[in-house]
C-alpha positions as CSV (number, residue, x, y, z in Angstrom):
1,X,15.9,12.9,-23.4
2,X,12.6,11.5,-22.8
3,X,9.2,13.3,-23.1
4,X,5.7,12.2,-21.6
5,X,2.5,13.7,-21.0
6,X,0.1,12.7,-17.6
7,X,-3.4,13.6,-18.5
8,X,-6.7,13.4,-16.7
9,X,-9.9,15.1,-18.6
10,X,-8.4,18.5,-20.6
11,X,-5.4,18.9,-17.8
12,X,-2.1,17.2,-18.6
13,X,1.5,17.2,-17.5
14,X,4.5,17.2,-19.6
15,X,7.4,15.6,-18.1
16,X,10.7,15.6,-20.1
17,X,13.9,14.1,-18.1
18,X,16.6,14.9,-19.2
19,X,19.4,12.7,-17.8
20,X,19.3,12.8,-13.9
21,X,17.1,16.1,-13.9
22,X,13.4,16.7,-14.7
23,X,10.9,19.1,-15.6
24,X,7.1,18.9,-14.8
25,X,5.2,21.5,-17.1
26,X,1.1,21.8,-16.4
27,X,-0.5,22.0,-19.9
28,X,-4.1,22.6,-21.3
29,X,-4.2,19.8,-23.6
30,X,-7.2,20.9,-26.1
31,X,-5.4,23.9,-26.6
32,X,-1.8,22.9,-26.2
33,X,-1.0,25.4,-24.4
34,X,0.9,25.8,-21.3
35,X,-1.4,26.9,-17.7
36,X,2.4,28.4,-16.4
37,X,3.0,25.9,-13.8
38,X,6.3,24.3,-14.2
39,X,8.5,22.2,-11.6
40,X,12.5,21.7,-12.4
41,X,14.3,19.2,-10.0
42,X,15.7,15.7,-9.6
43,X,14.2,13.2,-11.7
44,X,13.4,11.2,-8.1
45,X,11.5,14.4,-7.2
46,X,10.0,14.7,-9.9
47,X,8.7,11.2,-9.7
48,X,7.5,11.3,-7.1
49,X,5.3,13.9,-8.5
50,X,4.4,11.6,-11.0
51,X,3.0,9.0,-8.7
52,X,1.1,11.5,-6.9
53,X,-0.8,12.5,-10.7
54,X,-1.4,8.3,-11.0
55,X,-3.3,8.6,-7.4
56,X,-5.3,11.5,-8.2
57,X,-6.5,9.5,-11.8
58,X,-3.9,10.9,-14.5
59,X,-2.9,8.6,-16.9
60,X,0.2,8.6,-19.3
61,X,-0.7,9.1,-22.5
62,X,0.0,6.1,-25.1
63,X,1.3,9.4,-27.7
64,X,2.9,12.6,-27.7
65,X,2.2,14.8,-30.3
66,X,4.9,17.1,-32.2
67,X,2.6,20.3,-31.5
68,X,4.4,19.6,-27.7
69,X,8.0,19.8,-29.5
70,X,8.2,24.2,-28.1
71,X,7.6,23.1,-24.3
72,X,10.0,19.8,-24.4
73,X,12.9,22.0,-26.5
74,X,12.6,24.7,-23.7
């Protein structure tokens, strides 16, 4: 299992893949909370999604903190 968040300003995704299936969870990243916006598929769907968060200016983050650990345990 893999974990990694997209974020752009105070908006973030988490994306955990989990062998050849992904989830896609939209977070508030100040306040660690999730905005209830979540996307389970294919990992290719789900990066697909990914490469449409780099073209709209979200960047993966270079950490993941353990306050994430609830949403990638789901």
């Amino acid at each position: 299992m893999e974990s990694f968040i997209y974020a752009k300003d105070n908006d973030g995704y988490l994306v955990t893949i989990r062998g050849d299936f992904a989830e896609m969870t939209k977070v508030d990243l100040d306040r660690h909370v999730s905005k209830y916006i979540r996307l389970e598929a294919p990992v290719e769907h789900i990066r697909s999604s990914v490469k449409k968060l780099i073209s709209q200016g979200y960047k993966l983050s270079n950490q993941l903190e353990l306050s994430w650990q609830h949403f990638i345990d789901a």
